[in-house]
N, C-alpha and C positions, 0 to 999 in steps of 0.2 A: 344075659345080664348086662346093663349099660352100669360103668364105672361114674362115679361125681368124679366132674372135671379136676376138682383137687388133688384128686389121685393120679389124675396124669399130667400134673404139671411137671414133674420129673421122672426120671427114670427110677421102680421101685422096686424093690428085691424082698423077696418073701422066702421063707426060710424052711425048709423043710424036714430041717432036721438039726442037732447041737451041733453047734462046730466047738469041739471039745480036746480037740490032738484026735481026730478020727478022721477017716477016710475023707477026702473032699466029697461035698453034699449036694445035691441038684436042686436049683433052687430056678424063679421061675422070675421073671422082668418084661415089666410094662414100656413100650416105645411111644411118645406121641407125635402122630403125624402131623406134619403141615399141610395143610391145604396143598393140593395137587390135582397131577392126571389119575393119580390111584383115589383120592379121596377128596374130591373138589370140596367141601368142606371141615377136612380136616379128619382124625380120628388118632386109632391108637391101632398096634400090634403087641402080640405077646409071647414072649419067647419064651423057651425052656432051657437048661443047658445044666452042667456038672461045674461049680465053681471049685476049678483044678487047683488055683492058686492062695483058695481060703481067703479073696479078700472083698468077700461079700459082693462083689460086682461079676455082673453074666457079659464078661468080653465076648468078644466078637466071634472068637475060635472056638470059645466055651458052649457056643449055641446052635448048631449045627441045627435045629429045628426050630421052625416059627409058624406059629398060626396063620389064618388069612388076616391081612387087613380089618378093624371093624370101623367101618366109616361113620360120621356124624349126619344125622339127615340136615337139609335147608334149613337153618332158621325163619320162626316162623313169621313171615311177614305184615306186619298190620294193614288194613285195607281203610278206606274213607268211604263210605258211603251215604249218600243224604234221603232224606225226604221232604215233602213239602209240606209246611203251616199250613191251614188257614186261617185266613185274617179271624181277632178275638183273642181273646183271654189274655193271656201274656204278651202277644205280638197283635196288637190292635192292627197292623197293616200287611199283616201275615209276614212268614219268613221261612227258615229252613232250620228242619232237626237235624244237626250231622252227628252219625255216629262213626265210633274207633273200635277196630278189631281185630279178629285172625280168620282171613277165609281159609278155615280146615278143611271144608270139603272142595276147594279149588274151582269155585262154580263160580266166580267175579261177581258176588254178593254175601252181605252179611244178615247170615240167619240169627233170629234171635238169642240162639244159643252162643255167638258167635262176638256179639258185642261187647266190646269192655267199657265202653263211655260213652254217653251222648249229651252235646249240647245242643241248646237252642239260639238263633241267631235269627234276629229278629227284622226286618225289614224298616227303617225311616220311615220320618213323615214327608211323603214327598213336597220339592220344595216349589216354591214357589215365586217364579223370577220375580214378580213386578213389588214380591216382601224382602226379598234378599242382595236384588240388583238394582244399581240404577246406572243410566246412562248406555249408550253403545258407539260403538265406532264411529259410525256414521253421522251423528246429530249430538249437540249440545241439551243437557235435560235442567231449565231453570226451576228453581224453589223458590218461591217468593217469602218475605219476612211483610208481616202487617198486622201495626197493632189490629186487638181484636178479631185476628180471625179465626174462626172456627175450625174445632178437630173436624170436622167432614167437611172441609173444605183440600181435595186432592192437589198438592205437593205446594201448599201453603200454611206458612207457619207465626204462631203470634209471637218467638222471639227468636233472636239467632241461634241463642243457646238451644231451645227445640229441633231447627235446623240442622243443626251440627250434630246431634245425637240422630237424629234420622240416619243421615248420614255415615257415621261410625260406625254403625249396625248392620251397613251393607258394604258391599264390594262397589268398588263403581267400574265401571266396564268403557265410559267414555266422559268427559268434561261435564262439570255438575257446577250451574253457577247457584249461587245463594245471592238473589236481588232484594235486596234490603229497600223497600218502598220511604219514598223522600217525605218530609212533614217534619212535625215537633220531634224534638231529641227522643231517642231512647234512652230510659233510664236504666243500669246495670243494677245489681249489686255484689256483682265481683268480679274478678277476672275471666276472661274466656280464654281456655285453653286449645290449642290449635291444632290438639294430636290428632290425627287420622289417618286412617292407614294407607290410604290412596292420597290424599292430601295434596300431590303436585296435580292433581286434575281438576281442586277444586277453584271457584275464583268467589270469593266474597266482594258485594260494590255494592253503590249505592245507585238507585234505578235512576238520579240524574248526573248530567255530566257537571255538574256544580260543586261541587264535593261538599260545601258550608248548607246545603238542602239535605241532606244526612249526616244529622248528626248521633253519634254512640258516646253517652256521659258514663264512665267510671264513677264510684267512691275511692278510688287509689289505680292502682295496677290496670292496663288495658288488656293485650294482648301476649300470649306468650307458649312459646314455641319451644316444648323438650328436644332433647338430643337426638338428631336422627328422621326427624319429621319433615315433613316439606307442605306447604302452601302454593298453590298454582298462583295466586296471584288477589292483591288486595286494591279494589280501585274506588275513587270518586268519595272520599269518608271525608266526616272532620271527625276525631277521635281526643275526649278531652276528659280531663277529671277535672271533680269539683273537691277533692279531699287529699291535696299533696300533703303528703306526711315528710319530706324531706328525702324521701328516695321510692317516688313513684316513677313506674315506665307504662311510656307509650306502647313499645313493643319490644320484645327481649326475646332474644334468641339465643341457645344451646347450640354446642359441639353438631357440628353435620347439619343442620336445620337451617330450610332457608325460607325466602319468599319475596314474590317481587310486587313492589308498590308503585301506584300509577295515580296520582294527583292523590296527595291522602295527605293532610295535616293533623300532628299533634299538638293539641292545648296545653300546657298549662301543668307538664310534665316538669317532674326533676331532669328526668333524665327522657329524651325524645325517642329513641332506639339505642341498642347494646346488642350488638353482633358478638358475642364471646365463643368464639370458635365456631361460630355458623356465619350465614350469608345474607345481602338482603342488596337487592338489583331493582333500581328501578329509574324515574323522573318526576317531575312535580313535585315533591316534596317539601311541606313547609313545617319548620317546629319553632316554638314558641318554649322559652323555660317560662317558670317559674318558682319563689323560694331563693334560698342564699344557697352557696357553698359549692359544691362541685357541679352543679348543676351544666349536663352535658346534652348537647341536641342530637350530632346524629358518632354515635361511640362504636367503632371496633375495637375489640378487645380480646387479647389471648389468641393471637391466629386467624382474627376473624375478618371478614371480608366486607366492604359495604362499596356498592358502585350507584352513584347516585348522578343523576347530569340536571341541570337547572333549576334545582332547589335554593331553598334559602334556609337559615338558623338563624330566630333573633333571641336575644336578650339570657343569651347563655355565659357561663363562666368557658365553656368549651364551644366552639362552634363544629364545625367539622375535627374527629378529633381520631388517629389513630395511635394506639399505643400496645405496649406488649408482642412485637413484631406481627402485626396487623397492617393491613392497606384499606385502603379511603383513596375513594378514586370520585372525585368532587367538581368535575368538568362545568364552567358554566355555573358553579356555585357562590351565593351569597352568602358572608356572616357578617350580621349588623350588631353591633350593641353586645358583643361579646368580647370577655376579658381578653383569650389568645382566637382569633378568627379561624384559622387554617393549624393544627399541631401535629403535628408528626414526634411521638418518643420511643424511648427503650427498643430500638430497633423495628422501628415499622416503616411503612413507604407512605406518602401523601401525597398525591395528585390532584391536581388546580388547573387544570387548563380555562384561561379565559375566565376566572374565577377571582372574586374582590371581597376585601376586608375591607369594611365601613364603621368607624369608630371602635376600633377594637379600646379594651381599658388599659392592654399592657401591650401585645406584640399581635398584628397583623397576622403575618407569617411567623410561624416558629418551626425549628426543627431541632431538637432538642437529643443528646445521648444514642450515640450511633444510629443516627434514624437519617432518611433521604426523602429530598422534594422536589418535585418537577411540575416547573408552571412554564406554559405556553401562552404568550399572549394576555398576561396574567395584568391586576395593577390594583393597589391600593389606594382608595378615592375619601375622601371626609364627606361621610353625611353630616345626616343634621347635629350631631355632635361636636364638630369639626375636627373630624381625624382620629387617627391612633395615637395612645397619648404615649407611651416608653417607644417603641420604634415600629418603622412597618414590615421589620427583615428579621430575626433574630436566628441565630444559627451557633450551636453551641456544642460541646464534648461531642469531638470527632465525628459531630454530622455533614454532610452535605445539601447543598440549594444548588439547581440548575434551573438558571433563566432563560428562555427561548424566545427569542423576537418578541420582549417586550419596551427593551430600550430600558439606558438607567434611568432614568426620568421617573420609571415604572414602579422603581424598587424602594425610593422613598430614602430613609435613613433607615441603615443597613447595622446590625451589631454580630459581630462575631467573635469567638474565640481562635488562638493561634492553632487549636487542632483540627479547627473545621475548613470545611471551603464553599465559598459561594462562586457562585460562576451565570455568567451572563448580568452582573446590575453594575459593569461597567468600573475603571479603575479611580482609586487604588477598592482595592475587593471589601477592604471593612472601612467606612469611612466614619466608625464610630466603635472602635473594639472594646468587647466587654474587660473590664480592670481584674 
């Protein structure tokens, strides 16, 4: 007879007779084994013995006989075994029946009496690289963009937006340019968003090196880049709206998100670019505002990075403009026809090498609220304006201006506060301090 394990989860005493003030009783107790050398999976023993002491428990001395050992056999172990589909019915491309069991008769298969489960697992549609991949190591794979062309026309597309949805849809395996064919503008009507998951491989441009021979018209917002995405590279565009609402962007970028620009103008922008915790590297660079108010041409903001060399900014309230402990690094840069040319605030950096303010409306240079600036070779000129009209220097609450081989000459009329410091535009250091 096999005991439920309940019963031997302790030691159990069974009684054989009244314990009443009468003779001590012989009474019988269950042991349970641990797994061992006597019982590799465990069991029980069963003693017998005379409870001398009346206290219901069969001591040690009490038991002078014990049965053998009854050991527990192996549990029993579930087996995996499969079969093969044919392709049909539920697995259109075939697959495999796995069933779950116990091989009782120890034969390393399960007989049907033997199965406790089975599913079916079904085989993919096999895939198919030239629908799922594009690009390889080796070679760049171009997409062309052109009005009117036709869906059977292989790896050309009639708008970007097409393009970029191809694209999205697959892995890219190596650089994938998107050549936007030159002619009459493209007309949008919305924004193009820049998410893709490969994204640093790909390059959007315009098929001449003219960049004003490609043009992409917005109704407001152009370009714009979530948190985290990356752009290989944008070149040869002019990118312009016809519908400023008073805070349209050229191109706006998210936390982690970057992309580099190579000859690309925006029109006609509130705001030209907004690096707000993302990044954007490049040269050539031309932005134009348009609109009153804070109107900003090329904006890092919130941590955000913008490395730009030989660019220009006209007719901005912000020319190059870093704030929110942000850098702008603006080598060789223009701002014409802008309120502040060069800003630096709220703890950010601004870099000007070789880099000139032309009519600005208030301050040249500014550095403003524990913010730093470093111009090499730097100098502020009067265009057709004639000049900056408040000063060409301005440096304020606990900022810094370091001037590098420009000579004072360079620096114009200079306005500072007593907790700031300018350095390199020659003495005395504020030759106009603000009141």
């Amino acid at each position: 007879m096999v005991l439920p394990r309940w019963l031997l989860s302790a030691p159990l005493v069974f009684s054989l007779g009244c314990a009443v003030d009468v003779a001590p009783q012989p009474i019988l107790a269950t042991d349970v084994l641990a797994a061992g050398a006597e019982c590799p999976n465990g069991g029980f023993r069963v003693r017998s013995g005379v409870d001398e002491d009346g206290n219901d428990i069969l001591d040690e001395q009490e038991a002078p006989a014990s049965a053998p050992a009854v050991c527990f056999p192996p549990p029993a172990e579930m087996v995996i075994d499969s079969e093969v589909l044919s392709a049909g019915g539920d697995c259109p491309n075939g697959g495999e029946r796995v069933h779950v069991g116990v091989d009782t008769d120890d034969d390393g298969t399960l007989a049907a009496g033997e199965i406790r489960s089975s599913t079916d697992v079904c085989f993919p549609d096999a895939p198919d690289p030239a629908q799922n991949f594009i690009g390889a190591a080796t070679g760049d794979v171009v997409l062309t963009v052109r009005r009117g062309a036709s869906s059977g026309e292989p790896n050309t597309f009639a708008t970007l937006e097409a393009a970029l949805e191809h694209v999205r849809a697959r892995r890219l395996l190596g650089r994938v340019i998107i050549e936007i064919t030159a002619g009459a503008p493209y007309e949008f009507t919305d924004a193009v968003i820049l998410d893709v998951l490969d994204g640093i491989r790909v390059e959007i441009r315009g098929s001449s090196a003219d960049a004003s021979q490609t043009v992409l018209r917005f109704p407001g917002d152009a370009f714009f880049l979530n948190a985290g995405y990356r752009i290989g590279a944008i070149r040869n565009l002019t990118v312009e709206t016809t519908g400023d609402d008073g805070s349209s962007f050229g191109l706006e970028l998210r936390q982690g998100s970057s992309v580099t620009l190579d000859n690309v103008t925006f029109n006609n922008f509130t705001f030209g670019m907004e690096a707000r915790g993302g990044s954007v590297a490049g040269t050539r660079v031309d932005v134009t505002c348009t609109g009153v108010g804070f109107r900003t041409g090329v904006w890092a903001n919130e941590n955000g990075r913008i490395d730009l060399s030989d660019s220009m900014v006209t007719n901005c309230n912000f020319g190059f403009y870093a704030s929110n402990g942000s850098t702008v690094r603006a080598d060789g840069g223009v701002a014409r026809n802008c309120n502040f040319g060069f800003r630096a605030e709220n703890g950010s950096f601004l870099q000007a090498n070789g880099s000139r303010a032309e009519d600005s409306g208030f301050d040249g240079f500014s550095v403003v609220n524990n913010s730093s600036m470093l111009a090499e070779q730097w100098g502020n000129s009067n265009g057709p304006g004639g000049g900056n009209v408040r000063s060409d220097v301005s440096v304020r609450d606990g900022s810094t201006l370091r001037v590098v081989d420009s000579g004072a000459s360079m620096c114009g009329t200079v306005t500072c506060d007593v907790d700031s410091q300018v350095r390199g535009c020659g003495e005395p250091t504020c030759n106009a301090p603000i009141e």
